[in-house]
C-alpha positions in Angstrom: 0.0 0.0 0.0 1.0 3.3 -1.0 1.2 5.9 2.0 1.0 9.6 0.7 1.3 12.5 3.0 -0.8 15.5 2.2 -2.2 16.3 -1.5 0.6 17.8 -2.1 2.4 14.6 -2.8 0.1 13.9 -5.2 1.1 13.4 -8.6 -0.2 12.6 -12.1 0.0 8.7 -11.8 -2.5 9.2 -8.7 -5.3 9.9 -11.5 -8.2 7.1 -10.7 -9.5 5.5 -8.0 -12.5 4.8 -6.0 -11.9 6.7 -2.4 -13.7 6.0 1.0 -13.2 8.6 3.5 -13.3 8.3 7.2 -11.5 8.4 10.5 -11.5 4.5 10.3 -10.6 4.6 13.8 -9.9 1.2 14.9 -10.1 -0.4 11.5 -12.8 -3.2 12.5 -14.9 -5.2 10.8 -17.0 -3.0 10.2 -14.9 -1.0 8.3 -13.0 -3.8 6.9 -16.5 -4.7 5.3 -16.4 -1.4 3.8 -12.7 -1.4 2.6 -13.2 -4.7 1.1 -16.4 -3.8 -1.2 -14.2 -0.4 -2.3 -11.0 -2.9 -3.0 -13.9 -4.7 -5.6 -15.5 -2.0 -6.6 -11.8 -0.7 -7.9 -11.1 -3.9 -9.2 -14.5 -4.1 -11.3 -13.7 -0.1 -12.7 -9.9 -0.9 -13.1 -8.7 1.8 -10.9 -6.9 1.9 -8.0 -8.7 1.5 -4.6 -7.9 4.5 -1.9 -8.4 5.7 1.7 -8.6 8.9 3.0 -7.9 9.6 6.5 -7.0 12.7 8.9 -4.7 13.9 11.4 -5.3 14.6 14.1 -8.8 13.6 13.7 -11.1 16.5 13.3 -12.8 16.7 16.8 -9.2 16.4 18.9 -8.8 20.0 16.7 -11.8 21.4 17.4 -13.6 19.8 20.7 -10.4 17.9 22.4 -11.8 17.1 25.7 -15.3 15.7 23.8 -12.8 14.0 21.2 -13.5 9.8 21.8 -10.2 7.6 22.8 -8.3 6.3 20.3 -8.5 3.0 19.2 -5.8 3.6 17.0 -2.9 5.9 16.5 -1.7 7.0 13.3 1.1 4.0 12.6 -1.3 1.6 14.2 -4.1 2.8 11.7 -1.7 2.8 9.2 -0.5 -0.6 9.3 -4.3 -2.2 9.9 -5.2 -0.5 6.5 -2.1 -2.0 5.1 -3.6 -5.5 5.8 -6.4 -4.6 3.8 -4.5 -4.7 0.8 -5.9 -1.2 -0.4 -3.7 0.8 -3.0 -3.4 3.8 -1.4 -3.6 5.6 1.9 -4.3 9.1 2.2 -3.2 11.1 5.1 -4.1 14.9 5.5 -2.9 16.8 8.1 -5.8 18.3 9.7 -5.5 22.0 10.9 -8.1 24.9 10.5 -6.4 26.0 7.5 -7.8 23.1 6.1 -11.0 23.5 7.4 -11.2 26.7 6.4 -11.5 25.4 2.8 -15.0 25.7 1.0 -16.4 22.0 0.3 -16.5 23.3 -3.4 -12.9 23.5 -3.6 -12.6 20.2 -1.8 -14.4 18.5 -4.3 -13.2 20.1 -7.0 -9.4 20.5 -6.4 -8.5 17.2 -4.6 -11.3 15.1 -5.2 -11.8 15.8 -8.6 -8.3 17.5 -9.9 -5.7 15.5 -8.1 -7.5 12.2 -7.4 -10.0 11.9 -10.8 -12.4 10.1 -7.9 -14.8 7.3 -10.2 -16.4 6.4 -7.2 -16.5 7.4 -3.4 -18.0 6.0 -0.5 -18.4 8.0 3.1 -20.6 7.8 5.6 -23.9 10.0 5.3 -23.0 12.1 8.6 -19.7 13.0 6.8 -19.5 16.8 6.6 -16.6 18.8 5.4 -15.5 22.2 4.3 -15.7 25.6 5.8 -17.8 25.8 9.1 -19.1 22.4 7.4 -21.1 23.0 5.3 -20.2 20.4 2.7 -22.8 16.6 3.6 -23.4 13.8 1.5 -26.4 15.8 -0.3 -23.8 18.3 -1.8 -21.0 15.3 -2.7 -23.7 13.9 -4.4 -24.8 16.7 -6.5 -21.0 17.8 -7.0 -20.9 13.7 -8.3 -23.7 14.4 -10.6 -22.1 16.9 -12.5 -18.8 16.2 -12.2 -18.8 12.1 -13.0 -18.2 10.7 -9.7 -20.8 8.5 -8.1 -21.5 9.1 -4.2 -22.7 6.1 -1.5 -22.8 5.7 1.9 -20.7 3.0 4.2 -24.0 1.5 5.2 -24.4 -0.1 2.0 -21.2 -1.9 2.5 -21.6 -2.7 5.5 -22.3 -6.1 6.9 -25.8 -5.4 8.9 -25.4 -8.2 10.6 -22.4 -7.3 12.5 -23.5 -4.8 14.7 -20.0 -3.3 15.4 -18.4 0.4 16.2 -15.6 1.8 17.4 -17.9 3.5 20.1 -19.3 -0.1 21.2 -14.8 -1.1 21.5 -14.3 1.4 23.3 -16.8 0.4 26.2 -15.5 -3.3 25.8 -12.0 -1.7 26.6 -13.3 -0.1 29.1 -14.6 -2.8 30.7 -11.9 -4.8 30.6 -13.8 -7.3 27.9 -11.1 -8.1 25.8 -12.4 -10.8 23.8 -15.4 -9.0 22.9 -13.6 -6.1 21.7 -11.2 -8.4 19.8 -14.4 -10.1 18.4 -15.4 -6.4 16.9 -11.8 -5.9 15.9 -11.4 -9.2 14.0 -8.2 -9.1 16.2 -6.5 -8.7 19.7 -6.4 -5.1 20.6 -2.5 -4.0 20.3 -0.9 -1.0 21.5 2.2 0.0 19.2 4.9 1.9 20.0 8.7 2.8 21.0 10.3 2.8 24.0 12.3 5.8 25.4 13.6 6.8 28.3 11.7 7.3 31.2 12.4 8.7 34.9 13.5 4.9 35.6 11.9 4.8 39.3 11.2 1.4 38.6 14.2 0.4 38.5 14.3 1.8 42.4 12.0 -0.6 43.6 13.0 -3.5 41.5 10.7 -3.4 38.8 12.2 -1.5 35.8 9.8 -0.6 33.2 9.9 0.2 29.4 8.5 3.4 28.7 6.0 3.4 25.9 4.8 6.9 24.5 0.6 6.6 23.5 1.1 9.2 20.7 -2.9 10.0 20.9 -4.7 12.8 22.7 -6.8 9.7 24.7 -6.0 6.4 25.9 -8.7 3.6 25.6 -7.3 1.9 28.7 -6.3 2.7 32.6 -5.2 1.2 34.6 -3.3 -2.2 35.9 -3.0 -5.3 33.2 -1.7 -8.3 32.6 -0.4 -7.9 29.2 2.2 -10.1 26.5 4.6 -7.7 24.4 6.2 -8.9 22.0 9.4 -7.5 20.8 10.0 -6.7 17.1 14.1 -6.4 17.1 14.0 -9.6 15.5 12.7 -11.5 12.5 10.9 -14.1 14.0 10.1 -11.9 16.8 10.1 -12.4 21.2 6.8 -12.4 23.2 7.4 -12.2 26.7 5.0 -11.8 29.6 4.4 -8.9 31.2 2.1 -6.6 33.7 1.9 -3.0 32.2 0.9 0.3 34.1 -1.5 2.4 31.9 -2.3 5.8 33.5 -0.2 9.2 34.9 1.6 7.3 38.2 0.0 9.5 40.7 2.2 8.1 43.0 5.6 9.7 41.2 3.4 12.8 40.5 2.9 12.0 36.9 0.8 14.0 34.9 1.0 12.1 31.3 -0.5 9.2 30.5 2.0 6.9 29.7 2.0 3.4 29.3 4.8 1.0 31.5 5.6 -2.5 31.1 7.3 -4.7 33.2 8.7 -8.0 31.7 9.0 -11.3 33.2 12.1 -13.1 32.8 13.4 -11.1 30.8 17.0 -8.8 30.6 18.5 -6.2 28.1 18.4 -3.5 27.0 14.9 -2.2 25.1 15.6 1.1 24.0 14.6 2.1 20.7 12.6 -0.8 20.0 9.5 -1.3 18.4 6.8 -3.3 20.6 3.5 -4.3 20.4 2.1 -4.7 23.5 -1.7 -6.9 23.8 -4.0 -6.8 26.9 -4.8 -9.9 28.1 -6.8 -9.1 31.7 -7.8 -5.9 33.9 -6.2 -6.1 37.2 -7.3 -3.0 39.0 -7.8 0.9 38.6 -5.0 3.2 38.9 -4.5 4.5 42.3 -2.8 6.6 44.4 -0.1 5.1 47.5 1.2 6.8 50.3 4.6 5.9 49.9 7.0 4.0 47.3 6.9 0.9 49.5 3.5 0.5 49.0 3.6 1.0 45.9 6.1 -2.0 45.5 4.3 -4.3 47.7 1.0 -3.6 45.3 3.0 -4.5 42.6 4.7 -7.7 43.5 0.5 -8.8 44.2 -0.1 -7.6 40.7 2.8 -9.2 39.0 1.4 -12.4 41.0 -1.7 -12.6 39.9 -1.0 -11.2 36.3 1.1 -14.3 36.2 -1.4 -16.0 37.4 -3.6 -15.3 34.8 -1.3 -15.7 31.8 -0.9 -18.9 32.9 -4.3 -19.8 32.4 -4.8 -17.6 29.1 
């Protein structure tokens, strides 16, 4: 899959294609539905089959603390698109300079101009343009007259499936990990690399890698028992682990971050990329009034994460 950055990266040879447009947040199977049916529909027109996406996602610019989790950063949405063997993925960087454009010029310009868009698909909330006033009513009109048709992602959708990234997000919540990876059509992952952190863990004999969320909201708090798996090799390491998802009120955090302790396991872990996969919900986050506490509430939850890896 192609990955372009902004329009401006696009070039002649990007002429053709039949577009869906959407946050895609989470890339279930509900959307997968919908990627599949464009991947056919491109197939049947003989043009290439494209997503657009944007970031930050338009209501963590504009309403922030409304703005939903994410299920997904923008790698981790990357590469789940990538499995959907699409031709092309979109990204354009969302800022009100952007939003300032009329839905016209939108159409016109990138839709029509640089992407020559036979056939798009978005969902018939989708609004766009300045102060929004671009809907589905105007794409289809602009589609009309310009030679594009216009549906929405209910008709690819599999109605069966009742599925949403709004209905993951309370299975996350809830610590229901096998129902959201029933919605998902896989475990949920967090993806990331670790860096550098304060290293109190190492103080009380449980050092941690440091793994940076990149999104505005976590999906997740708390304790877990989690397995991460290590990607500084081919065949790859999974090793497990009980992970720390919050801001550490005891050390006076005040970013979420996301900490994993490994079993068994020594070296050095810096500047790797891990995937990291929930497996249980231990406890809340919580505050302790000293750091030996803290430790002793660790060692329980390293116990019974262990515990219940075993089992899993």
């Amino acid at each position: 899959m192609e990955f372009i950055r902004g329009t401006h990266n696009l070039r002649a040879e990007h002429q053709g294609c039949v577009l869906t447009i959407g946050n895609f947040d989470g890339v279930h199977l509900g959307h997968q539905a919908v990627l599949q049916q464009v991947r056919a529909k491109a197939k049947a027109l003989g043009v290439a089959s494209a997503v657009m996406t944007f970031e930050p996602q338009p209501q963590e610019l504009f309403q922030p603390e409304q703005a939903p989790a994410r299920l997904t950063n923008w790698r981790e949405k990357y590469l789940a698109l990538r499995d959907q063997q699409l031709d092309r993925h979109i990204v354009i960087e969302f800022n009100k300079k952007f939003a300032s454009q009329p839905a016209r010029e939108f159409i016109e310009q990138t839709l029509v101009a640089k992407l020559g868009v036979k056939f798009l698909v978005v969902g018939d909330d989708f609004r766009f343009g300045f102060k929004r006033e671009g809907d589905f009513k105007l794409l289809q009109e602009a589609g009309a007259q310009l030679g594009f048709e216009v549906i929405d992602t209910r008709s690819y959708r599999q109605q069966q499936q009742r599925v949403s990234s709004t209905a993951i997000r309370q299975a996350l919540n809830d610590g229901d990990f096998d129902s959201a990876e029933a919605m998902l059509g896989r475990p949920f992952q967090m993806r990331g690399k670790v860096v550098h952190g304060r290293k109190n863990g190492r103080t009380i004999g449980f050092p941690t890698a440091n793994i940076p969320l990149k999104r505005l909201k976590s999906p997740l708090h708390g304790v877990f028992a989690v397995k991460i798996s290590l990607n500084r090799k081919a065949e790859g390491e999974t090793y497990q682990a009980v992970a720390n998802l919050g801001t550490r009120p005891t050390l006076n955090g005040d970013e979420v971050q996301l900490e994993v302790h490994l079993f068994d396991f020594s070296g050095n872990l810096y500047g790797q990329q891990v995937t990291v996969t929930p497996i249980a919900k231990l406890r809340a986050e919580q505050r302790f009034a000293s750091l030996a506490q803290l430790k002793q509430q660790i060692e329980q939850d390293a116990a019974r994460a262990k515990q219940l890896l075993a089992r899993a």
